[in-house]
N, C-alpha and C positions, 0 to 999 in steps of 0.2 A: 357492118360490125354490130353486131348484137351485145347489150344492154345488159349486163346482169349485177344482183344484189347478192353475195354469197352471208350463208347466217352462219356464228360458231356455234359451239355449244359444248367450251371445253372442260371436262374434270380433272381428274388427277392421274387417269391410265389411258384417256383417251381424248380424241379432238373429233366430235361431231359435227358434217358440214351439210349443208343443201346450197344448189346455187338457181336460180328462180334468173327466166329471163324478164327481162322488163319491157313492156307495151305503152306507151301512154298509163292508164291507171292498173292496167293487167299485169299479173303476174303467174308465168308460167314454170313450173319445176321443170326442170333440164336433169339433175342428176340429183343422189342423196349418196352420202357415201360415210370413211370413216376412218380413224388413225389408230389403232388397238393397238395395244398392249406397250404401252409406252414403259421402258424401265423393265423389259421382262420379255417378251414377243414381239414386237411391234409387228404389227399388220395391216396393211392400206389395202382398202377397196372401194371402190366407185359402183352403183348401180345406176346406169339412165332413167327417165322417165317410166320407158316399159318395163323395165325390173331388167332387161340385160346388162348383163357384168361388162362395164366399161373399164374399171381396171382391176387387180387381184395380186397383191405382190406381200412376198413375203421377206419380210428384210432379217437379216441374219441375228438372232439374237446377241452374237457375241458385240455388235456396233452397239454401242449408248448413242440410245436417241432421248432426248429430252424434249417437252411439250413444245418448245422454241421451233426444235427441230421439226416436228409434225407437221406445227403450222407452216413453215415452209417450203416442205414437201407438198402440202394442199396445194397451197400457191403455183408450187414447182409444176405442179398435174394440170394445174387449169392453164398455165401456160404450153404446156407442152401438146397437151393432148388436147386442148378444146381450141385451135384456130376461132378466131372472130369473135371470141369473148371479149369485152372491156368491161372489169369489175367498176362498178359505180361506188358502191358502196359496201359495208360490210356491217350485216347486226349481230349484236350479241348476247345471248340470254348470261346474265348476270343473277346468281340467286339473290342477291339482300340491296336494295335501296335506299335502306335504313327508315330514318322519319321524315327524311328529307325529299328521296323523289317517289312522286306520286303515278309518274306518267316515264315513258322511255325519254332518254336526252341524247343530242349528239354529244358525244365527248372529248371534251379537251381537256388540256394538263389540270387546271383546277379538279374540274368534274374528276377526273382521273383520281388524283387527291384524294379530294370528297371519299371516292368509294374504296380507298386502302384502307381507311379512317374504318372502312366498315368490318375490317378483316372479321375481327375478334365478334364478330356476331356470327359470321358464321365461317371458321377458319378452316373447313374442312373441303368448303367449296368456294370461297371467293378471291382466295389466292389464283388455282386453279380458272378464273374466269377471267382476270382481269390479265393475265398473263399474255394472254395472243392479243389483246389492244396494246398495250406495251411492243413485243415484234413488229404489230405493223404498225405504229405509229413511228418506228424507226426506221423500218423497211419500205415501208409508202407512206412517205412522212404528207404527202397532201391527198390522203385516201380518208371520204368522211367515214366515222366510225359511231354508232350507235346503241347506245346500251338498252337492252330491254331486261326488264326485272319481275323477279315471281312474286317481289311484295306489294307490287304497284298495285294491281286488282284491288286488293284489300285496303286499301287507303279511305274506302269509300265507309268501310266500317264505323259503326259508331265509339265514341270513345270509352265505353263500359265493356265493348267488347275486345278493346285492346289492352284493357288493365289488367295487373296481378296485383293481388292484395296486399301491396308492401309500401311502405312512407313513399310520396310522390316525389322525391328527390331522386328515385330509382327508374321511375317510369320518363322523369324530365331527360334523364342522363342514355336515354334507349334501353333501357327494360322494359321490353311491352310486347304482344302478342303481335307479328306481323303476319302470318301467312305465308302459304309458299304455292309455287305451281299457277303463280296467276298468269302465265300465258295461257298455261292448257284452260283455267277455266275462262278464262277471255273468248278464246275460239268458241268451246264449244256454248259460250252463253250464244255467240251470234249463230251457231248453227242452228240451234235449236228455235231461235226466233223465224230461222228460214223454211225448217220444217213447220212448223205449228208458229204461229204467231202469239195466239193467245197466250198458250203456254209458257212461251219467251220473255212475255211481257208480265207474266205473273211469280208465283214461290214457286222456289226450283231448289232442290238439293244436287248438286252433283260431287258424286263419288267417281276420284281421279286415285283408280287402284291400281298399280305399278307395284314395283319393288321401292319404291316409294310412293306412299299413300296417302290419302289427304282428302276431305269432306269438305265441301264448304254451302254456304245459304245465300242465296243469291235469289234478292228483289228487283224484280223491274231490270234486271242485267246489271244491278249492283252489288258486290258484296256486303254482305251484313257479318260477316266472319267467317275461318277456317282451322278446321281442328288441330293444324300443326300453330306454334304458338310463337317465343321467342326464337326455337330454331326449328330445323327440320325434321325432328327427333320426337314430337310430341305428336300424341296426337293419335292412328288407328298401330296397328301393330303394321310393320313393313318386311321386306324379304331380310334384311339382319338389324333392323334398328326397333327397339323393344317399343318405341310409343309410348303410350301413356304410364308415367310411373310415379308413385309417392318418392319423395326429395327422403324421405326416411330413410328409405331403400338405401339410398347413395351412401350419408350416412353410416348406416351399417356396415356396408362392401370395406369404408374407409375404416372403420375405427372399431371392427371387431373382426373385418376376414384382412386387415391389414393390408387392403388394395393399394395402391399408389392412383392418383388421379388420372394420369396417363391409361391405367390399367382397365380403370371403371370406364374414360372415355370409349377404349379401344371395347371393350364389352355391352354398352351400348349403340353404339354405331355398327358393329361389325358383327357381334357374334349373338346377336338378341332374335327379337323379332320370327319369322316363318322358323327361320333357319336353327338358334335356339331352342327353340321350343316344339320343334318337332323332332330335332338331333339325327336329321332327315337331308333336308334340303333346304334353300330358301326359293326353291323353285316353284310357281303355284301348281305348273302341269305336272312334275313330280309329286308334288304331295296327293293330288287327285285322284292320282292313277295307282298308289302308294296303299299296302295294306296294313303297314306298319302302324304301329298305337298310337307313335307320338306326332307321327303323318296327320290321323283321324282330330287329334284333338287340337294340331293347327291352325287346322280348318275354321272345325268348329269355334276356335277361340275369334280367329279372323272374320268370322260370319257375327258373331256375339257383337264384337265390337262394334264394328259398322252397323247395326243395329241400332247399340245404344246410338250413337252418334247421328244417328240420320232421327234419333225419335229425341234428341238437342237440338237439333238445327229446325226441325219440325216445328218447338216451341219457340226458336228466337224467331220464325217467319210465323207463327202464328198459324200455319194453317202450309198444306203443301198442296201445289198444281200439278209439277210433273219431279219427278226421278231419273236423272242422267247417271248412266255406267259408262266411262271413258279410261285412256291408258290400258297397258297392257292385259292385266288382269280382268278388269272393267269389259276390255272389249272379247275378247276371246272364251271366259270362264262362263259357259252357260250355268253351271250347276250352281258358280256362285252367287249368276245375279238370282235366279231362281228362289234360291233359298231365303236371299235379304229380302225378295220379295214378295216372298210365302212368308215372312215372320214380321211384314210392314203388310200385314191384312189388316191390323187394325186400326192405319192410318188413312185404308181405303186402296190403299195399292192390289192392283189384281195382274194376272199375266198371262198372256197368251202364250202356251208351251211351242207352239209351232214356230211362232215368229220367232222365241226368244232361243228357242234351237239354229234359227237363219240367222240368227245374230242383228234382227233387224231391220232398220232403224228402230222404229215403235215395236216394244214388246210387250204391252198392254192392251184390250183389246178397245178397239175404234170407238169413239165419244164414251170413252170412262173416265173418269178424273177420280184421284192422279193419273195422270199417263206415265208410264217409263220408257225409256229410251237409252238404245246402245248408237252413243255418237262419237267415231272415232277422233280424237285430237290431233291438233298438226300444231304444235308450238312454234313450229319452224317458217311456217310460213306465217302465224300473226306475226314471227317478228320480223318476217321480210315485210309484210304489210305499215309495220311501223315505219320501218326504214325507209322505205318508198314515199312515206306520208312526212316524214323529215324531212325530205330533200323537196318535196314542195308535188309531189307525184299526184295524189292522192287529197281529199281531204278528212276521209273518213278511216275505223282500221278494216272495215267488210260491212262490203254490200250483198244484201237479198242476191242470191244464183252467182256470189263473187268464189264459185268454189276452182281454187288452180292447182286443185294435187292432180 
């Protein structure tokens, strides 16, 4: 019977899983797959290890299926179709852990609690998370279940860079700058210490560019801050969420275009960002390939940005060693890392054209400092790594050559 940790990674239209078999302290991916279009399409697929399609089903739109459901149709698939699995355990990426957890925890009803409590910090994603520990904590009521969080990295931050400038009754009460995506920067801090050592142990900016985006400055493999703030909306421009905006703005939408707050929310999360402001797409490969104006000045805005932001973090680390491109944008967009680092020459960033066309890893050229680096993230397996280290597996979250994609 083989040993496995299955991780979620649920939103609001979908249940993302991986399931990693378990060795003593190893961890090997068996499958990655997926529960789409929940409330609209639903769609379930499975890929193995090698990328072959282990399942592909398409379930009738007219069925309502709710996240409840998804998750155990996952369940249903790993029993049906995987003989000699026994799930150990099950981790979970949770976005907000508020001011409270610093580190992943197993959770129980308290814990559980605890992190309802956290809805209202980020209500668009942690409903949507905490939802499948709830099913199986009913379904496999003695299944351990473990939460890992995108704000825990950031904990390490100092407290100047978790403040906003308002009476410290608001900052006591959780108004404060958390961070988001600290699994992905968790990973690839340790990858990069496995590649380059020095570099690892030194100033590192990485930019984690997805359809949600996020910068952060990481010393010695700790966060010193990240440019998303209170919630996940702040911060670079993303595929529909606008990033960084004057609170004026809001303001106005409200009390002179007569918005309803519902209407500004749904405007910033949904229709901002790439996708807004190029009146194109929110796609980065469309806008690239894209001849249209508002395409061109996407870009361009999207490049500006990360700019500024890497020539902030530059100053809170005092000095930079190397430049991480991760996530999907990060890893695949040559033209974009190019450009941020043809316009970070005066930080000392230089690039190798050839490497940074192969995508890598090192896309600067050998003993130059800074170095940059395209190093692809695996959140899903730091958070099998947690879970494993929970249960008594493990004592560390990754070791030097610990790589089991």
């Amino acid at each position: 019977m083989t040993q496995v940790i299955v991780v979620l990674n649920a939103g609001s239209s979908s249940v993302k899983f991986s399931v990693f078999a378990v060795a003593g302290a190893d961890l090997r991916r068996l499958y990655r797959g997926e529960f789409e279009g929940i409330g609209t399409a639903p769609h379930f697929f499975v890929k193995d290890a090698g990328g072959a399609t282990a399942a592909d089903e398409t379930i009738s739109p007219a069925k309502e299926m709710s996240q409840e459901d998804a998750v155990h149709h996952v369940f249903a698939w790993l029993v049906s179709h995987s003989a000699g699995l026994k799930v150990m355990a099950v981790g979970h990426r949770v976005v907000h852990g508020g001011p409270v957890y610093s580190e992943p925890v197993v959770v129980d009803g308290p814990t559980l609690d605890a992190l309802t409590a956290f809805v209202p910090l980020a209500p668009l994603h942690q409903p949507h998370n905490l939802t499948p520990i709830r099913v199986l904590a009913r379904s496999h009521p003695g299944l351990t279940q473990v939460a890992c969080f995108d704000t825990a990295f950031h904990r390490t931050a100092p407290l100047v860079a978790e403040l906003f400038a308002l009476p410290r009754e608001y900052f006591d009460a959780g108004v404060r700058r958390y961070g988001f995506h600290g699994s992905s920067y968790e990973y690839v801090t340790h990858a990069l210490r496995a590649l380059d050592p020095a570099a690892g142990a030194g100033r590192v900016v990485i930019a984690h560019l997805g359809n949600g985006c996020s910068m952060a400055a990481v010393l010695a493999g700790k966060s010193l801050g990240n440019t998303m703030g209170f919630t996940a909306i702040d911060g670079l421009p993303m595929g529909t969420r606008c990033g960084q905006i004057d609170p004026g703005v809001l303001f106005y939408l409200m009390q002179q275009r007569g918005m309803a707050l519902d209407a500004v929310e749904d405007l910033l999360y949904n229709h901002s960002g790439l996708k807004g402001l190029s009146g194109v797409s929110n796609d980065m490969r469309e806008l690239l390939a894209s001849d249209h104006p508002g395409a061109r000045l996407a870009v361009d805005y999207f490049v500006y940005r990360i700019g500024r932001a890497l020539g902030e973090l530059a100053a809170v680390l005092k000095g930079l060693d190397a430049l991480v491109f991760t996530a999907g944008i990060g890893e695949h967009a040559a033209e974009i890392r190019a450009r941020v680092c043809r316009d970070a020459a005066w930080l000392g960033v230089t690039l190798d054209d050839e490497a940074n066309r192969r995508g890598g890893p090192r896309i600067s050229p050998e003993g130059r400092t800074p170095s940059a680096w395209v190093i692809p993230t695996d959140e899903e397996l730091m958070i099998a790594q947690h879970t494993l280290r929970l249960l008594g597996g493990v004592s560390s979250p990754r070791k030097k050559g610990d790589d089991a994609r």
